[in-house]
N, C-alpha and C positions, 0 to 999 in steps of 0.2 A: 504494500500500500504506500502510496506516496502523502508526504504531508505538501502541503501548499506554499510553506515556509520556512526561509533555511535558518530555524530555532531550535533547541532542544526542548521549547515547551509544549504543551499538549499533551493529547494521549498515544500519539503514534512513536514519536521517538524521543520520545521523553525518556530519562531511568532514574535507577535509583528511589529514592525517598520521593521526590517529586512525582514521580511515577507511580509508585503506590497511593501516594494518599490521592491525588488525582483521578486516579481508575477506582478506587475505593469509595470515592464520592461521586463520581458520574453514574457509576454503575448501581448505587443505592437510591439516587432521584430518578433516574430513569425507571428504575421498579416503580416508586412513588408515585410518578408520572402516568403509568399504567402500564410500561412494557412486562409483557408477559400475562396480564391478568385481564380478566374478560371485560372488564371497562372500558374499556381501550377497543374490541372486539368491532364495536357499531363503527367507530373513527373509521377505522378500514374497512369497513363494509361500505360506507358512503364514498369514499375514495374508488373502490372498486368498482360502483354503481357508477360515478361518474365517468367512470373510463369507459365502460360497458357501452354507454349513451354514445362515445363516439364512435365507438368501432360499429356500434350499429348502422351507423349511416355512411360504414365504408360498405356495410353487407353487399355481395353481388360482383364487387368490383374488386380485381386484383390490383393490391399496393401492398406498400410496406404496414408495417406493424404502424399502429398511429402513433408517430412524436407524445401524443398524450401521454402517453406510458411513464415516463420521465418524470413529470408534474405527480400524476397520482400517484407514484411511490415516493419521491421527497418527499410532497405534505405530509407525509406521516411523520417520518424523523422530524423535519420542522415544526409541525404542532403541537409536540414534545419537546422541544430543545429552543423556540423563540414564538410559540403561538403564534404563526405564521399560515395560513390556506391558502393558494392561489391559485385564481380559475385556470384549469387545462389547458386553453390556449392563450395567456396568460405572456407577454412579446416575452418580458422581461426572463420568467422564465427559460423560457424555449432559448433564450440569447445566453443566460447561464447554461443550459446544456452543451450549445453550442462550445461554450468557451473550456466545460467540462472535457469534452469530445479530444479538445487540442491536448488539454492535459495527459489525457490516455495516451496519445497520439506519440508524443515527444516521451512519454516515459522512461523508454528505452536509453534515449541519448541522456537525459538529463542522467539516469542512472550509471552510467558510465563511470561517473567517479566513486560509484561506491564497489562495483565489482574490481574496477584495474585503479585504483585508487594514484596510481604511481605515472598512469598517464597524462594527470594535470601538472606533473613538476616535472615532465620533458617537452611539455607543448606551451607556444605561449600564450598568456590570459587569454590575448584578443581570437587567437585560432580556435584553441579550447570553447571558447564562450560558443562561438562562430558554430562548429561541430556539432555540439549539445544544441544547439538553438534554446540557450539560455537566457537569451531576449523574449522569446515568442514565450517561456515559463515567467516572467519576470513580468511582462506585460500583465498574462492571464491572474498570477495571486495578486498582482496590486488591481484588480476589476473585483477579484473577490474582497479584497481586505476593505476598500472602500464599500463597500455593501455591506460587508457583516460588521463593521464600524456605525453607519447607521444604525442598523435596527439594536446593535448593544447600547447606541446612546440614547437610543428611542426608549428604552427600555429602563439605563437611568431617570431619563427626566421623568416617567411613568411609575416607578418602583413604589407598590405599598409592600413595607414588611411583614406586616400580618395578612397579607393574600398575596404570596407566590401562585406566579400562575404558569410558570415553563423553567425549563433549566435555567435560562440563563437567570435570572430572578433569583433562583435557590444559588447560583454562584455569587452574585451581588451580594446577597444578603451574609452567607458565608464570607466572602471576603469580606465584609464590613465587620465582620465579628472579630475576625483573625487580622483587625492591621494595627494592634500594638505588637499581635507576638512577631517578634524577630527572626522565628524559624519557619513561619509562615511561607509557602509557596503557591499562592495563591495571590493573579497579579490582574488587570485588564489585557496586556500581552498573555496573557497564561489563557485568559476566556476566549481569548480571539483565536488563539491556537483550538482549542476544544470545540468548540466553534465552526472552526471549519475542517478539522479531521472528521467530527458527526457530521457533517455534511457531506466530505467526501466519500465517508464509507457508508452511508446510506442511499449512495449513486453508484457508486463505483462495483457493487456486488447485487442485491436483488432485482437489480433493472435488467443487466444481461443474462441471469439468470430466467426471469421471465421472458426475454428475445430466445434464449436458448429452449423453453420448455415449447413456446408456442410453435417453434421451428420443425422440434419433435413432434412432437402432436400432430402438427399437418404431414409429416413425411411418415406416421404411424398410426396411418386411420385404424385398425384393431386394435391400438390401445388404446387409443382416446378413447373410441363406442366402449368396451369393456369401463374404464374409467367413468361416460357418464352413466352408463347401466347401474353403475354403483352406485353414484348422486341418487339418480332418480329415486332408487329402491328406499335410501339413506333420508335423505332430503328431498321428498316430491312434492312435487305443486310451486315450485319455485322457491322452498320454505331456505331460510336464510342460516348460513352454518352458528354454531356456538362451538366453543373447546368442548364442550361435551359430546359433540360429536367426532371429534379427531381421533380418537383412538378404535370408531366403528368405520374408519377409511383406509386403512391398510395399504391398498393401494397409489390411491392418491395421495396419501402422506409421503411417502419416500420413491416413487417413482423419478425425480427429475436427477437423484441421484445417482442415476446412472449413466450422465454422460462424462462422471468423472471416474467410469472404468480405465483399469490398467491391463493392458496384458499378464502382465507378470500375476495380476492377482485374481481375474475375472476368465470368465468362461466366453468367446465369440464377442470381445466388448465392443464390436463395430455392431453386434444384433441390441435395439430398444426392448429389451427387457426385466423392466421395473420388478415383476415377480422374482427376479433374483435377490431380493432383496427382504423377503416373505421367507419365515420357516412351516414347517409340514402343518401347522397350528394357523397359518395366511398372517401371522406377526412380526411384524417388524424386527430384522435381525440384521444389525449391521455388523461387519466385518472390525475389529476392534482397533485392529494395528494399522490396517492401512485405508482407514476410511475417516478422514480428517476434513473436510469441506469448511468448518468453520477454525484449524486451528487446533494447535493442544498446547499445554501450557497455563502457565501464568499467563502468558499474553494471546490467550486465546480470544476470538472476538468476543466482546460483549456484547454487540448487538444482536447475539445468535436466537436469541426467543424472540425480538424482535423480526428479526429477517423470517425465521420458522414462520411465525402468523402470517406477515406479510404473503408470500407464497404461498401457503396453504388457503389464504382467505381471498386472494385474487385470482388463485387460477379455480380454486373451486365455484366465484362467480362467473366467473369467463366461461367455465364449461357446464356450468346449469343452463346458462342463455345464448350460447355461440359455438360453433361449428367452427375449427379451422381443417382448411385443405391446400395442397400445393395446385396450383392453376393448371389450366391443361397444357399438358406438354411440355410441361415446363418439370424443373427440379430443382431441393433448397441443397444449395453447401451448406451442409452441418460441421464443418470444421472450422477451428476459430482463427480468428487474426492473436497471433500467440506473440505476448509482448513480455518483456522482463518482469515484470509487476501485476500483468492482465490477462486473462484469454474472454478476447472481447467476441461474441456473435458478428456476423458480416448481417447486419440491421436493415443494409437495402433493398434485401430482396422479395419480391412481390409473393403475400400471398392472398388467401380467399377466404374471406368470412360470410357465415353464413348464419342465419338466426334459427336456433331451435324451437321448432315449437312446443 
């Protein structure tokens, strides 16, 4: 994962002491907030309903996956982290995407000095810089930092302390607690870093994750129908999921996890099958050692209950109310554009929605 800014604050590459108490305090308001617990459940549900509205009115017509997609997963990490919602086609939006887009893009070079570390003290600055396109990174976090600068100072002049209403708010107020202690790391540099790591890791993983599930889904019409056979049976009449149905979906719970089969450790992993994934019982059995998707560790993601809902609670509305299919005559690359830091979906490619009835 790439942080936005060449600081040691935040939660991405931060350590130490700073790092602990930082990930020990995001990760407790975020619960707070409502990741992981079913209050939280409708937020995303309305999210998904909104996205749902526009792919309906691609129905019929082969395109790409709707840009909307983008918008309806942010607002979630944002409604949580600065009480932020912004309509689907939303410029401002879509123009952060875009500038997102560049960051993936460039990752590769910018990352250069941390794999051959020794190639920036035989080349000089101005080549170096030149190479990385270090400029086009430099441009894109100062478009972010002026942004998330705003709404954190929108947020000072707004602050009541007895009604936090998003992360940043419970960071305020925290920080105003802790600024006699001297051992305090807890800074406005420090919230701006946190800030925009929650915003990049809440783009930077569930969005292609769903380009990659919808991509499957249409290149594997017997497993989608089996998939919504299941909804139906599970959830009919359109009825709208809870956690309390997540553990009666078996298949659709861990099916997308298999396009991060390996040879070494899977069976035919070029073949879509989510049932490997199912024991003799149709339960959930994941492979322990080499099935890692969110991380292991101490610095494993924390937004992993958060991303779980998110995917389970968008593609299970997508596939109550939508059909996808690859167009006629056509065919989807399922292989990804593989970047040092990313394995991003190739997003352009047209396909075909269709409305279930």
């Amino acid at each position: 994962m790439l942080s936005l800014y060449e600081t040691d604050l935040g939660l991405i590459i931060s350590n130490g002491i700073h790092w602990q108490n930082i990930r020990r305090f995001t990760l407790r308001h975020l619960r707070d907030l409502g990741m992981g617990k079913s209050k939280f459940v409708s937020q995303i549900h309305y999210e998904a309903a909104d996205l749902i509205k526009v792919m309906k009115k691609q129905a019929g017509i082969p395109a790409p996956v709707p840009k909307a997609l983008t918008p309806a997963v942010s607002n979630v990490i944002w409604q949580m982290v600065a009480g932020i919602r912004q309509d689907l086609d939303n410029q401002e939006v879509l123009d952060f995407d875009k500038l997102f887009q560049q960051i993936q893009e460039n990752a590769e070079l910018i990352m250069i000095q941390d794999f051959f570390p020794w190639v920036q003290n035989i080349l000089p600055e101005s080549l170096f810089n030149f190479i990385t396109k270090k400029h086009i990174h430099s441009k894109t976090a100062k478009t972010f930092k002026t942004k998330f600068m705003e709404i954190i100072d929108d947020h000072i002049k707004t602050l009541d302390e007895n009604d936090p209403r998003d992360y940043i708010d419970d960071y305020l107020i925290e920080m105003e607690k802790q600024k006699d202690d001297p051992s305090s790391t807890m800074s406005y540099e420090d919230l701006m870093s946190c800030v925009s790591d929650l915003f990049v890791a809440g783009m930077e993983s569930t969005t292609p994750t769903i380009y990659f599930a919808i991509f499957y889904l249409a290149s594997f019409p017997e497993v989608q129908r089996k998939i919504q056979k299941e909804l139906d049976e599970v959830l009919p009449n359109g009825t709208l999921f809870t956690l309390a149905d997540k553990p009666r979906e078996p298949l659709l719970r861990h099916w997308s996890y298999s396009i991060h089969s390996d040879e070494k450790y899977f069976d035919s992993p070029k073949e879509f099958r989510p049932e490997r994934f199912l024991n003799s019982d149709g339960k959930f059995e994941a492979p322990k050692e080499n099935f890692i998707p969110f991380g292991t560790g101490k610095r494993q993601c924390l937004g992993e209950t958060l991303a779980r809902m998110e995917l389970f609670i968008f593609l299970t509305a997508m596939l109550q109310e939508l059909h996808f299919s690859v167009p006629p005559n056509k065919t989807l690359d399922l292989s990804p554009n593989v970047l040092i830091a990313f394995h991003q979906p190739k997003i352009d490619q047209d396909i075909l929605i269709t409305i279930r009835n």
